[in-house]
C-alpha positions in Angstrom: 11.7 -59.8 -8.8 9.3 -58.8 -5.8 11.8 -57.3 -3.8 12.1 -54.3 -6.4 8.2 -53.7 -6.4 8.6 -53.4 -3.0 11.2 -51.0 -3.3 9.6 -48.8 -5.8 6.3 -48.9 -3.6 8.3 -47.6 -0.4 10.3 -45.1 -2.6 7.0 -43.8 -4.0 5.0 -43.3 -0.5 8.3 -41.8 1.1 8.6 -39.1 -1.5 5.0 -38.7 -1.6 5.0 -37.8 2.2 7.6 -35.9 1.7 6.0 -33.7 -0.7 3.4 -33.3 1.3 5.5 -31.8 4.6 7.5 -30.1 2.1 3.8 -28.5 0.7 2.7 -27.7 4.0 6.2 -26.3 5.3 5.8 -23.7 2.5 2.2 -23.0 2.7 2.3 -22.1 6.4 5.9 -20.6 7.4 7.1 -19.7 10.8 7.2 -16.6 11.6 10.1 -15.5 14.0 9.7 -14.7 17.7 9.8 -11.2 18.6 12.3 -10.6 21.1 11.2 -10.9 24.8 12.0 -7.7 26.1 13.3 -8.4 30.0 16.6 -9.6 28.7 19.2 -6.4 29.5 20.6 -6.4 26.2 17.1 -6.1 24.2 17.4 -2.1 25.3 16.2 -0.4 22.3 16.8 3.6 22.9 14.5 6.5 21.5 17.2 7.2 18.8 17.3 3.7 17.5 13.4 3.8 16.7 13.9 7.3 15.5 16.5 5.8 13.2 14.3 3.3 11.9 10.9 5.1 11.5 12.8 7.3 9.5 14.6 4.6 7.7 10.8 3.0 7.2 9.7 6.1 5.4 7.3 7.3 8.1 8.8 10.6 8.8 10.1 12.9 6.8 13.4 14.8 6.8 12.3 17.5 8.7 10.3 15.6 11.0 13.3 13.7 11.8 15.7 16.7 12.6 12.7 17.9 15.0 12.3 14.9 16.8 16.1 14.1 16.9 16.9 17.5 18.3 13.8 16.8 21.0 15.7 13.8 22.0 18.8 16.1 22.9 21.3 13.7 20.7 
């Protein structure tokens, strides 16, 4: 009959450590890297941030058209 009061007592302090990194992994996430930007495929043209200003809501229609005709494409 000691044997299972063991086994409860190890069941109990593994799932309370595990509540405790699982309370800790959700109070302080990772954010995600940025990307490093000496790699030759992280080449982000003019259009592209253009693209997603506009998309952001930072310009507005017309101030898009301006800027995209400045950039000639």
């Amino acid at each position: 009959m000691m044997g299972f009061g063991i086994i409860w007592m190890l069941l109990f302090w593994g799932g309370l450590i595990l509540l405790a990194v699982w309370l800790i992994a959700a109070l302080f996430p990772t954010s995600p890297q940025p990307p490093t930007h000496n790699t030759p495929n992280s080449h982000v043209g003019a259009r592209d941030i253009l693209d997603q200003r506009y998309a952001g809501g930072e310009l507005s229609r017309e101030q898009y058209d301006e800027m995209r005709q400045t950039i000639g494409q």
